[in-house]
N, C-alpha and C positions, 0 to 999 in steps of 0.2 A: 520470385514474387515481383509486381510493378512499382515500380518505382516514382514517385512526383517530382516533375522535373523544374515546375516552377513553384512558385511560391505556397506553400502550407495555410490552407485557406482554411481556416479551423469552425466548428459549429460544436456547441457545448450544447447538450440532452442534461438539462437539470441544473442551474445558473443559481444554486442556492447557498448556501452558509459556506463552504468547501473556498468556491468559485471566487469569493470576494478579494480575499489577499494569498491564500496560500499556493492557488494556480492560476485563474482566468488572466491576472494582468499578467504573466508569464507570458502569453502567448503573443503578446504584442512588441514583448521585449528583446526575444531571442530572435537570433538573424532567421531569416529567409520563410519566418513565419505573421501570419497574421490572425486576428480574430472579428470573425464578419459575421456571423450569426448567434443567439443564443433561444434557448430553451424555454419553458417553464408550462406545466399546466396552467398554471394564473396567472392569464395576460399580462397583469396591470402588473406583475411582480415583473414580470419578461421584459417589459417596455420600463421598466423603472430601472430594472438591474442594465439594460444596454443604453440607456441613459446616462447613466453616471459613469459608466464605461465607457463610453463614445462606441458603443455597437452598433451598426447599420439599421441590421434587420434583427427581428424578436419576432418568434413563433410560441403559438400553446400547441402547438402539434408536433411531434415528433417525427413523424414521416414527413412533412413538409419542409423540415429541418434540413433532412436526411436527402431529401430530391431537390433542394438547393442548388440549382448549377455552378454558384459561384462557390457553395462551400465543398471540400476536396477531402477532409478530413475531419472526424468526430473524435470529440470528446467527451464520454458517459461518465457522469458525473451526479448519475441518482442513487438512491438506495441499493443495494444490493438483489434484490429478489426481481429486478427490473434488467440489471444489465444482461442477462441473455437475449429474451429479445429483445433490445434495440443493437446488441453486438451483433445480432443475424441480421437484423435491418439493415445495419451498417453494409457487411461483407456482404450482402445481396447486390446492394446496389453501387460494389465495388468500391467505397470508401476505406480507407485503413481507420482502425478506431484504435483509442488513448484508455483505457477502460480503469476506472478509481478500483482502487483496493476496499475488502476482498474482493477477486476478479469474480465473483457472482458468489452465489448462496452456496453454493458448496460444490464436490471434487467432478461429479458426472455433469453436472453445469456449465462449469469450464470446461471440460470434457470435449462437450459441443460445441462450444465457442471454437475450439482448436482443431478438431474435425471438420467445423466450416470453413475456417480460415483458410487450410490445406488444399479441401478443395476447389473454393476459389480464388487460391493463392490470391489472398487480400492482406494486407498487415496489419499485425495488431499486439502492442503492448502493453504490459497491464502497469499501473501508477506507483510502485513499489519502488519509491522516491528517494529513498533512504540509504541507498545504494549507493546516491549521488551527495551525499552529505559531507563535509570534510572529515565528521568523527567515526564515520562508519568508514570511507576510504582510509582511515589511519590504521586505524583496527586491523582490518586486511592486509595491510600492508606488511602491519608489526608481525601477526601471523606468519604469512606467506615468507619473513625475513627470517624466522627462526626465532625470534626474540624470546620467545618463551618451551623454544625445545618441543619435544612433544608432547603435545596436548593432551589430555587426560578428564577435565571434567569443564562443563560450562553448568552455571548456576544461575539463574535467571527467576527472581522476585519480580513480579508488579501488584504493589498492594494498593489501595485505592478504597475512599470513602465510596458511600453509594453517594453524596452528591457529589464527585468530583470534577473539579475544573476541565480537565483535561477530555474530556469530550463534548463537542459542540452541542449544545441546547438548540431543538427543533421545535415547532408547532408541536409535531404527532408522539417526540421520541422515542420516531421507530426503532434507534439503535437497543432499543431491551424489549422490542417484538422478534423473538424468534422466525416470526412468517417473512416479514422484511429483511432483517437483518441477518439471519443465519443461525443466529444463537447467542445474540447479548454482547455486552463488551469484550467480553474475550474475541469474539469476528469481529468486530472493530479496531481493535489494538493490535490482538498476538498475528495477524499477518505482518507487518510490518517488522516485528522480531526475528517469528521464522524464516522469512525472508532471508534477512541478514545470518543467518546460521546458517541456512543453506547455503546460498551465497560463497559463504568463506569454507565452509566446511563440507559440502559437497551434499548429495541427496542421502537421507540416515538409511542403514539396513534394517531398522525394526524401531516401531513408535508404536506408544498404546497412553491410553488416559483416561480421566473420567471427569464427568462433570457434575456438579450438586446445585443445588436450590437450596442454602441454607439461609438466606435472610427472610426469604418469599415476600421478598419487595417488588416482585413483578414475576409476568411467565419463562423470562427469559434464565438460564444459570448463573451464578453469581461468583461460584466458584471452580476452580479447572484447574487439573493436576497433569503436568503432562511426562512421560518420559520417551529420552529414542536413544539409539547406538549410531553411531557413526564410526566410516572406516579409520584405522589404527584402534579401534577400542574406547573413543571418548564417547561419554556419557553426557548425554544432556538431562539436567531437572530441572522443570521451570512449574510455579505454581502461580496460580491467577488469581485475585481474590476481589472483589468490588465490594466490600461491605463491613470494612477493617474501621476504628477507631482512626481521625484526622493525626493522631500520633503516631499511628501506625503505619504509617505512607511510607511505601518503599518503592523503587524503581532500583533497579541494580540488575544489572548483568557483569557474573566474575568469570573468566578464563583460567585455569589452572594448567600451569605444566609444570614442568620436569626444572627451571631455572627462573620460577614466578609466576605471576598474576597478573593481568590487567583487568580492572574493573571501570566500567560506565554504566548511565543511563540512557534511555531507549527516546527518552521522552523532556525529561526536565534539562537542564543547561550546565548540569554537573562538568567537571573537567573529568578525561579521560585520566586514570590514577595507574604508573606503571611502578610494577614493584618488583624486578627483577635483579639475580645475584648480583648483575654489573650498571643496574638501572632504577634508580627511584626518580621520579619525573610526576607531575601534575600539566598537562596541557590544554588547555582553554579552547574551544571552537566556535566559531560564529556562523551560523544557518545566512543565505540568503533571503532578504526581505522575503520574498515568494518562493518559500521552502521547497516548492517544486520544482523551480525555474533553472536547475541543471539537470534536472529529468530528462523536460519536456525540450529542452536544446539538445536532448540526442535523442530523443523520440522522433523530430525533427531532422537531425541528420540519418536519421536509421531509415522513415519513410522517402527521404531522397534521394538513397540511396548512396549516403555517405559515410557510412557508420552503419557499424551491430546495432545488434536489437539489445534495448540497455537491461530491460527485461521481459521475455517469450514467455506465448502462453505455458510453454513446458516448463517452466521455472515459476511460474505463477500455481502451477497444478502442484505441486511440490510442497509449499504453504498448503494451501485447500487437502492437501491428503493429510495434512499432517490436524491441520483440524476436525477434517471428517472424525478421524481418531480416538478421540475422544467421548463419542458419540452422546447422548442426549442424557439427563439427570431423569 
């Protein structure tokens, strides 16, 4: 695939809530990148947002964005039920794209994202940020050292009020429109976990789940059971629940082996809690200001051809099959 030899001209497709601190100023901060265009259907939002960013140029059109000479590379950064096409728009017009998680509304979506990309060997990584986090590289690491022997079961709560904090407040809150979003906060959230499972524990040999509408506080499912196997025999359970009592709020993921446990959260600022026969430890981790901003510095090096792909649409499909899985309430 082509490489960018000079500097990462970036143009953001959707310069909304996401864009403000957790990625867009990233792109101005990492070496050998810039950010010179942005997005929005609503001009006056487009022109306000590259305003207070010190952005060049603001488009309401997306193809305009995209046929930008100066811009080199996109970053999709809309709803979900959107990033296929503009992923093809991108790879048509040979741009490599940054594409937010979920990498589209579901597994044959990306499908075609990856099928295009192939064949016009364009690049293109999906936003699965978390990867690059300190508590998620530790995790891995304890893993991959043996710390906990072999693995046997992963246990993964995320409970959550239906108003909860932890997702961003929009105009439309498409994130619990099904049509948009995929299928409600679990497509919002559990990419970001599965990710991380795959990731360390490799792509599972058998997943199944299901999903309910037990609050019917919208169209969307509220609740998600999911199970899978992974090679040596570990088991994964994780359930999803958006509609729990505020005392009820869990976020936990446990590891189980053969010589201990290590437990974190996915989401809140918990300390990583190790509790093995020759280790009991609590470890603190601090996120960078712009949670993304060690992503998008090897998304950067990847597209220059300095560095792997941090994470391929086939690692990205992986997630998305594991949520297909579960299929509709």
């Amino acid at each position: 695939m082509n490489k960018i030899k000079q500097t990462i001209n970036w143009g953001i497709i959707g310069c909304g809530n996401v864009c403000e601190v957790k990625s867009g100023p990233a792109f101005r901060k990492v070496p050998n990148s810039q950010l010179v265009a942005v997005m929005r259907r609503d001009l006056v939002k487009a022109q306000d947002y590259a305003s207070r960013h010190g952005v060049a140029k603001f488009y309401a059109d997306a193809q305009q964005l995209i046929d930008d000479p100066q811009v080199n590379a996109i970053y999709i950064a809309t709803p979900p039920s959107s990033h296929e096409e503009y992923a093809l728009r991108a790879i048509a017009a040979g741009k490599p794209a940054y594409i937010e998680k979920p990498l589209s509304i579901d597994a044959p979506s990306t499908r075609r994202i990856l099928q295009a990309s192939e064949r016009a060997g364009v690049k293109v990584s999906g936003a699965y940020y978390r990867r690059r986090l300190p508590l998620f590289e530790k995790v891995k690491a304890l893993i991959t050292e043996g710390c906990l022997g072999n693995v046997s079961l992963i246990s993964i709560r995320l409970h959550l009020p239906a108003n909860t904090d932890r997702i961003a407040q929009t105009e439309t809150n498409w994130r619990i429109d099904p049509e948009v979003s995929g299928g409600g906060l679990f497509h919002d959230l559990a990419p970001h976990m599965l990710d991380i499972i795959y990731w360390i524990f490799g792509r599972p040999l058998d997943c199944r789940g299901r999903s309910l509408n037990q609050a019917n506080l919208s169209a969307a499912p509220d609740f998600t059971a999911l199970d899978a196997v992974f090679a040596g025999g570990i088991f994964l359970g994780g359930t999803w629940s958006f509609h729990v009592h505020p005392r009820s709020r869990e976020d936990s993921c446990t590891i189980y082996g053969e010589r201990g446990q290590l437990t974190f959260s996915f989401f809140e600022t918990n300390p990583l809690q190790i509790n093995t026969d020759t280790r009991q430890e609590s470890l603190a981790f601090r996120n960078p200001e712009h949670i993304q901003m060690n992503m998008i510095r090897d998304v950067v090096r990847y597209f220059r051809g300095e560095g792997e792909n941090p994470c391929s649409l086939e690692d990205a499909l992986v997630s998305m099959e594991l949520m297909d899985a579960v299929g509709k309430p």
